[in-house]
C-alpha positions, -999 to 999 in steps of 0.1 A, spaced: -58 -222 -38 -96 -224 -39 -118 -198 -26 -122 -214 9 -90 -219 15 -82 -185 8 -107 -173 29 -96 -193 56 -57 -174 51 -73 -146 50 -89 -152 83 -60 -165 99 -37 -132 83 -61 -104 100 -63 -121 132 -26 -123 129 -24 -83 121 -46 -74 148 -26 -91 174 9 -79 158 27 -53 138 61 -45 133 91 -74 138 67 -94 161 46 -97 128 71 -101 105 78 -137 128 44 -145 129 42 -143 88 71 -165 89 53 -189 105 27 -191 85 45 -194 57 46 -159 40 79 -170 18 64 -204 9 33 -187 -3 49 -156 -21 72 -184 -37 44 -202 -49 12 -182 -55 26 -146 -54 -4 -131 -70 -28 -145 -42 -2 -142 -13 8 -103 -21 -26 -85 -27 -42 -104 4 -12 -96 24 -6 -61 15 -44 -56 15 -48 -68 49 -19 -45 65 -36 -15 51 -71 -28 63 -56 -34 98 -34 -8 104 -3 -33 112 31 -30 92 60 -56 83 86 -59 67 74 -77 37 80 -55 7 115 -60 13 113 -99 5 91 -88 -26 116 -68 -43 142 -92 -29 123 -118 -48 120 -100 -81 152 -93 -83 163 -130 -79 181 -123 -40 177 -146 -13 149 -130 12 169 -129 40 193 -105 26 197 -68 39 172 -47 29 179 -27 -1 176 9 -8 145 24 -26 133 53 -42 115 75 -23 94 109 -37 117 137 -42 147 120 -48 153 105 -21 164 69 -8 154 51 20 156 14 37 127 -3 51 146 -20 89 133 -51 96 142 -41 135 169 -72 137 196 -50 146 213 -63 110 217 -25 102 208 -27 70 222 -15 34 237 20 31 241 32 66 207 27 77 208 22 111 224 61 109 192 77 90 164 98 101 132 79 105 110 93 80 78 85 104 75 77 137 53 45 133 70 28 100 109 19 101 118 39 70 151 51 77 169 75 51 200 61 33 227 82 17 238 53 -3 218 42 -32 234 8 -34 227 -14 -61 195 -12 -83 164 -31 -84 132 -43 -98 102 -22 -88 76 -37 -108 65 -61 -81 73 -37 -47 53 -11 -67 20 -32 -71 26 -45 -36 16 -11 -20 -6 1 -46 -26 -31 -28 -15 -20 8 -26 19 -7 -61 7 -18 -64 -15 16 -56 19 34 -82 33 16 -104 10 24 -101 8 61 -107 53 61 -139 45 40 -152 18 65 -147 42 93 -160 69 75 -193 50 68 -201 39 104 -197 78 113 -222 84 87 -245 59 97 -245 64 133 -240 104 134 -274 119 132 -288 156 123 -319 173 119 -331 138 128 -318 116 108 -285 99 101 -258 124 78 -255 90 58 -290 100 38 -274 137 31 -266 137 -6 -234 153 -1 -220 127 21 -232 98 1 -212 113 -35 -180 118 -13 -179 82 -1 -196 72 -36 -163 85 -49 -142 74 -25 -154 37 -35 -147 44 -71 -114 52 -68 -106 23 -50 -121 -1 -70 -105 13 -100 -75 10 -87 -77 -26 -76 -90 -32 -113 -59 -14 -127 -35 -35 -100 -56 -70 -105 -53 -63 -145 -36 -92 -164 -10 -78 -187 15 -88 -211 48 -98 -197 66 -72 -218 44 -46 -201 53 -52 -163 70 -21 -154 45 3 -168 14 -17 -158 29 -18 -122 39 21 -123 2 27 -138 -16 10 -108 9 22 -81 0 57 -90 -34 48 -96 -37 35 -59 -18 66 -42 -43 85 -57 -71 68 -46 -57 62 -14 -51 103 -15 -89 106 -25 -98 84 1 -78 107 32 -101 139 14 -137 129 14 -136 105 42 -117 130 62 -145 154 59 -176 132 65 -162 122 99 -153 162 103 -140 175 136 -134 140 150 -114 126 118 -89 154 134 -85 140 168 -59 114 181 -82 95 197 -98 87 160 -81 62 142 -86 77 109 -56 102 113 -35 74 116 -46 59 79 -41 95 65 -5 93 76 2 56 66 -14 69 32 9 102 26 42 79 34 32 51 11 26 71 -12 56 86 -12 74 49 -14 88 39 -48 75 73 -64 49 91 -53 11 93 -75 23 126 -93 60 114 -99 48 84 -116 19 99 -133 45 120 -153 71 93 -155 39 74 -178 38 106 -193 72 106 -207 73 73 -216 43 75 -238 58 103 -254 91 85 -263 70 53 -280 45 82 -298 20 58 -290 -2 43 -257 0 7 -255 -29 -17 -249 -22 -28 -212 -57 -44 -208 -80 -65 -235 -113 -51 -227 
């Protein structure tokens, strides 16, 4: 896929998301041929995907067909239970009515906008490396859409007559806010040995919680008293934030899993040729 025909997905994927969310999307993906493309070109098709639904706002059901995919399973098959921070398990619904694995249609929703429904069950493991780089890229497009609206406030809000976006203070929180992010998407975008999957994946899922974490802080306070309010958008990013971060392990939790597994080798590997 060249560059303009990826820009033209692109275009035709937020459109998409800004019209949908939820089951309705998950159709429309269909349509355009999400399980051709994460078949085919996976690492095109999953970080402009999951970057897009963090960008826009909308949600799907689509990390269930990535970790169905990794782990060899047709993608139409009930959704299977995944870790969630603090020991818990949960099952993303896809909203068919199909119930899902382990009980699902029986747990508590976990948030009121995403269909993350508690399971009691754990069910039958799977592969995380490719579900965990799928939302650090939904994380970092979170991020992302705070620290565009974040920006706009600081260009358009003025005091002692002139916009807050000159004020040095405001400029080093978004400044930071930006780096996290992009080093993040380096970490995700990283090529990596083969062998190394499972910790480069871990590595750049926590990486993007905690840039998506650092995004919610600084952008939260150059909006101020606004950023609070529910007629801002931004407090709904700071939510979708907080859960995904919490999905497959949250930043913390997987910081200290790395931690322990570099202390059982004795030694850090090279993920990345620099």
């Amino acid at each position: 896929m060249d560059a303009a025909e990826r820009e033209m997905l692109a275009d035709a994927l937020r459109g998409t998301m800004a019209a949908a969310s939820g089951p309705e999307l998950d159709g429309a993906l269909a349509e355009l041929g999400w399980a051709d493309l994460l078949a085919t070109v996976p690492d095109v098709a999953v970080p402009l995907v999951f970057g897009l639904l963090g960008e826009t706002g909308a949600h799907a059901a689509v990390l269930n067909d990535v970790v169905l995919a990794e782990a060899g399973r047709p993608l139409g098959d009930a959704p299977p239970p995944l870790p969630y921070a603090g020991g818990r398990r949960v099952v993303w619904d896809r909203g068919t009515g199909d119930g899902a694995a382990g009980g699902a249609a029986s747990g508590a929703l976990l948030d009121g906008d995403l269909p993350l429904r508690t399971v009691a069950d754990g069910g039958d493991p799977v592969p995380l490396a490719a579900g965990r780089r799928a939302l650090g890229w939904w994380l970092t497009g979170t991020g992302r859409a705070m620290l565009r609206l974040a920006r706009e406030h600081a260009l358009d809000r003025a005091q002692f007559g002139r916009p807050i976006a000159s004020f040095q203070a405001v400029r080093h929180r978004l400044a930071e806010t930006l780096v996290a992010l992009e080093g993040a998407e380096a970490a995700l975008a990283a090529p990596h040995d083969p062998a190394d999957a499972d910790l480069a994946a871990l590595l750049g899922k926590a990486a993007a919680g905690r840039a998506a974490l650092t995004a919610a802080r600084h952008c939260q306070q150059v909006l101020g008293g606004i950023g609070f309010t529910e007629e801002h958008e931004l407090h709904r990013h700071v939510r979708r934030a907080l859960v995904l971060d919490g999905l497959l392990g949250g930043a913390r939790e997987l910081t200290r899993e790395a931690g322990r597994i570099l202390r059982t080798e004795g030694s850090a590997r090279r993920l990345v040729q620099l």
